[in-house]
C-alpha positions as CSV (number, residue, x, y, z in Angstrom):
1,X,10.8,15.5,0.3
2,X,10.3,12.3,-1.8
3,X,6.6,11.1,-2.5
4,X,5.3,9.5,0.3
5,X,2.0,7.5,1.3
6,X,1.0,8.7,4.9
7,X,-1.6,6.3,6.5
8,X,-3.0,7.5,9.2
9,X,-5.4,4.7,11.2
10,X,-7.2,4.9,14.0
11,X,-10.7,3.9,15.3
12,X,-13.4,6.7,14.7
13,X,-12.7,10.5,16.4
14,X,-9.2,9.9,17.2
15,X,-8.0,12.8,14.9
16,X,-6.8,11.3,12.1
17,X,-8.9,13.7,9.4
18,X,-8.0,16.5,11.3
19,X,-4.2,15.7,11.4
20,X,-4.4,15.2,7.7
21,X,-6.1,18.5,6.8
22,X,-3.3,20.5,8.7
23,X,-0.8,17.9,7.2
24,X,-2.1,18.8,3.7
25,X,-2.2,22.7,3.9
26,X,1.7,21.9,5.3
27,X,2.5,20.3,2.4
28,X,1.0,22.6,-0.4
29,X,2.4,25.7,1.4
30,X,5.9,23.8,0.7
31,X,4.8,23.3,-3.0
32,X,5.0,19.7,-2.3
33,X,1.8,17.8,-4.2
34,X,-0.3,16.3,-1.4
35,X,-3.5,14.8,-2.0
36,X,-6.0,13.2,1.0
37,X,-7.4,9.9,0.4
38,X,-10.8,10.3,2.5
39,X,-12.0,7.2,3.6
40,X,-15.2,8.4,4.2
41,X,-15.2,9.8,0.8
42,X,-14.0,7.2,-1.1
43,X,-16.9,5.0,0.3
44,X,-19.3,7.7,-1.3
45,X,-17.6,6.9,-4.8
46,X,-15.1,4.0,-5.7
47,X,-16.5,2.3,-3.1
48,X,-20.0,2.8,-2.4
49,X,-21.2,-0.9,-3.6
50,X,-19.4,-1.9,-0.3
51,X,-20.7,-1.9,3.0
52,X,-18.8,-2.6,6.9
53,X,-18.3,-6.7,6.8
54,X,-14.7,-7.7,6.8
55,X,-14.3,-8.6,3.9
56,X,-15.7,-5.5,2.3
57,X,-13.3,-3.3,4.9
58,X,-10.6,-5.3,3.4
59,X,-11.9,-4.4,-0.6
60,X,-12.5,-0.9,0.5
61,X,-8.8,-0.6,1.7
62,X,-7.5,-2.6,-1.0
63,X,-8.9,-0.2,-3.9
64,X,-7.3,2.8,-1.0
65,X,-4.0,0.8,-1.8
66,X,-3.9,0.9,-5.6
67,X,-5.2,4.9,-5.3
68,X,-2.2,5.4,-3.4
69,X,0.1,3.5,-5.0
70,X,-0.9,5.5,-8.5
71,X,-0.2,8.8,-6.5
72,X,3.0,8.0,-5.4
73,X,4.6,6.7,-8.6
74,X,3.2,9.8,-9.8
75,X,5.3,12.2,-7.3
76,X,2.2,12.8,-5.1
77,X,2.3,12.5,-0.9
78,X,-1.0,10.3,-0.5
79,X,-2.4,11.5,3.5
80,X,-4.7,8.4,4.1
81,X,-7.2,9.1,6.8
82,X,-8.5,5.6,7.0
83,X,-9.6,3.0,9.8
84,X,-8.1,0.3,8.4
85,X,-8.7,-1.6,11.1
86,X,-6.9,-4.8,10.1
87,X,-3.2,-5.4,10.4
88,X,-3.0,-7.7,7.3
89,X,-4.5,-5.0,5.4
90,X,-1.8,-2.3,6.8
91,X,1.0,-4.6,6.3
92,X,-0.4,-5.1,2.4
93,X,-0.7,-1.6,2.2
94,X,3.2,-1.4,3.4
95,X,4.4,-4.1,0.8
96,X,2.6,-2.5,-2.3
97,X,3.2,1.3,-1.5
98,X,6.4,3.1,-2.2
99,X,7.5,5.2,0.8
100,X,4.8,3.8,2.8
101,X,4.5,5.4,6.5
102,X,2.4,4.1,8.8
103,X,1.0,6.8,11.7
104,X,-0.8,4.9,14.5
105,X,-3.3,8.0,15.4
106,X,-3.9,6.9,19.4
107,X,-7.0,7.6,21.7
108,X,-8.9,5.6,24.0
109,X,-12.3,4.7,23.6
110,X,-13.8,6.7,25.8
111,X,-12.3,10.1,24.3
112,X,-13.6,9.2,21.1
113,X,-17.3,9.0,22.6
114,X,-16.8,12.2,24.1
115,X,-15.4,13.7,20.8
116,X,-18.1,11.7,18.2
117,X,-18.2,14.6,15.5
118,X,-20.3,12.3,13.2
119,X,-22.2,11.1,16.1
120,X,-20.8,7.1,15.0
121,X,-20.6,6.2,18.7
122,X,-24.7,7.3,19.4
123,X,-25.8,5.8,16.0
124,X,-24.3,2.9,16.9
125,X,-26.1,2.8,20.9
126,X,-29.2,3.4,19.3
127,X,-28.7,0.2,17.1
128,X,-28.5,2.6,13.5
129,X,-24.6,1.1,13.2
130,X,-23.8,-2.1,13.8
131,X,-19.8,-3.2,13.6
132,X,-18.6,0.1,14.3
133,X,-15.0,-0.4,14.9
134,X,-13.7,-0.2,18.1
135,X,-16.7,-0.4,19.5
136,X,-19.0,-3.7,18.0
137,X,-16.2,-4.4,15.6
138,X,-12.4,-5.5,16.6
139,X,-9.7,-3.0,15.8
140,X,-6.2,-4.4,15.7
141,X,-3.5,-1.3,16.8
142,X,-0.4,-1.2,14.8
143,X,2.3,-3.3,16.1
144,X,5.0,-1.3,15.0
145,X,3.8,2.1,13.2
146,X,6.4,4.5,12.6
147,X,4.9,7.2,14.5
148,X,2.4,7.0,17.3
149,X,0.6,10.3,17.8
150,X,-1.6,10.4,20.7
151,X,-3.8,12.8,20.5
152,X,-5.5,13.2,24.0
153,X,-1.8,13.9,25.2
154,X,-1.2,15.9,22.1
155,X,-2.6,19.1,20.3
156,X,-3.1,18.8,16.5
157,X,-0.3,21.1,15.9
158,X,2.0,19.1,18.2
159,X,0.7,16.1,16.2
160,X,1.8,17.5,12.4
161,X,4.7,18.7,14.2
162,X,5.4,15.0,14.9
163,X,5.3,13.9,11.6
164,X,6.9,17.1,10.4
165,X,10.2,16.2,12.1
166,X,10.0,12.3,10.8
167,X,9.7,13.2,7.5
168,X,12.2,16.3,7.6
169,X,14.3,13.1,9.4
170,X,13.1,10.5,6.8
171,X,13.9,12.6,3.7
172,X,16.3,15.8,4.8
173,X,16.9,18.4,1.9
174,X,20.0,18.1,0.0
């Protein structure tokens, strides 16, 4: 398989950190370098002089971008578990990565709510969030991703199975 960036967006809870992990293990277990570019983690490092306006979401994904793109060139799969809730920011994110794939991790609001494993969706009803996306801030879905995973129809198995066959598809062994 050839070095790949694999960006995962979604708005909060829709899977997209779980999808990565099992993604990950996947990939190790085949020997093939994967890394996971946290977005949640990133924030606590290379980008935690940034807040939630849009114009920081945009810095925060842009520094994602040049992460990745160092990866890549350097014969690692970036899994990129990140928001990104912006389609001009996806699209730059397409242009500037090699190998760019872009998964569009699905699931209505209201499953989200109901899922809310960092309690985002109650923080943000008791007014501790404000512009939580998808719920106070917009969130623009991926016009044409090449995967859609939707994971209230989906298991998180069947999901890496998904993006098992595109990439066994996308780059088949020779």
């Amino acid at each position: 398989m050839q070095a790949s960036a694999i960006w995962l967006t979604g708005i909060p809870a829709s899977g997209k950190t779980t999808i990565s992990i099992l993604l990950k293990d996947y990939l190790q277990k085949k020997n093939i370098p994967a890394i996971i570019l946290d977005g949640d983690e990133i924030r606590k490092t290379v980008s935690k002089d940034l807040g939630f306006s849009p114009q920081d979401r945009k810095e925060h994904n842009r520094r994602v971008i040049e992460i990745a793109k160092l990866l890549v060139k350097n014969n690692f799969t970036a899994i990129i578990p990140l928001i990104s809730p912006y389609r001009e920011t996806r699209e730059l994110a397409r242009r500037e990565i090699p190998n760019f794939i872009e998964v569009y991790v699905k699931a209505s609001l209201d499953v989200c709510i109901k899922r809310d494993p960092k309690g985002l969706y109650q923080k943000a009803k008791n007014g501790e969030i404000t512009n939580l996306t998808g719920l106070q801030s917009a969130y623009e879905e991926p016009l044409n991703p090449e995967l859609v995973l939707d994971t209230e129809k989906s298991t998180p198995q069947q999901c890496l199975d998904g993006i098992i066959l595109y990439l066994e598809q996308k780059y088949p062994q020779k």
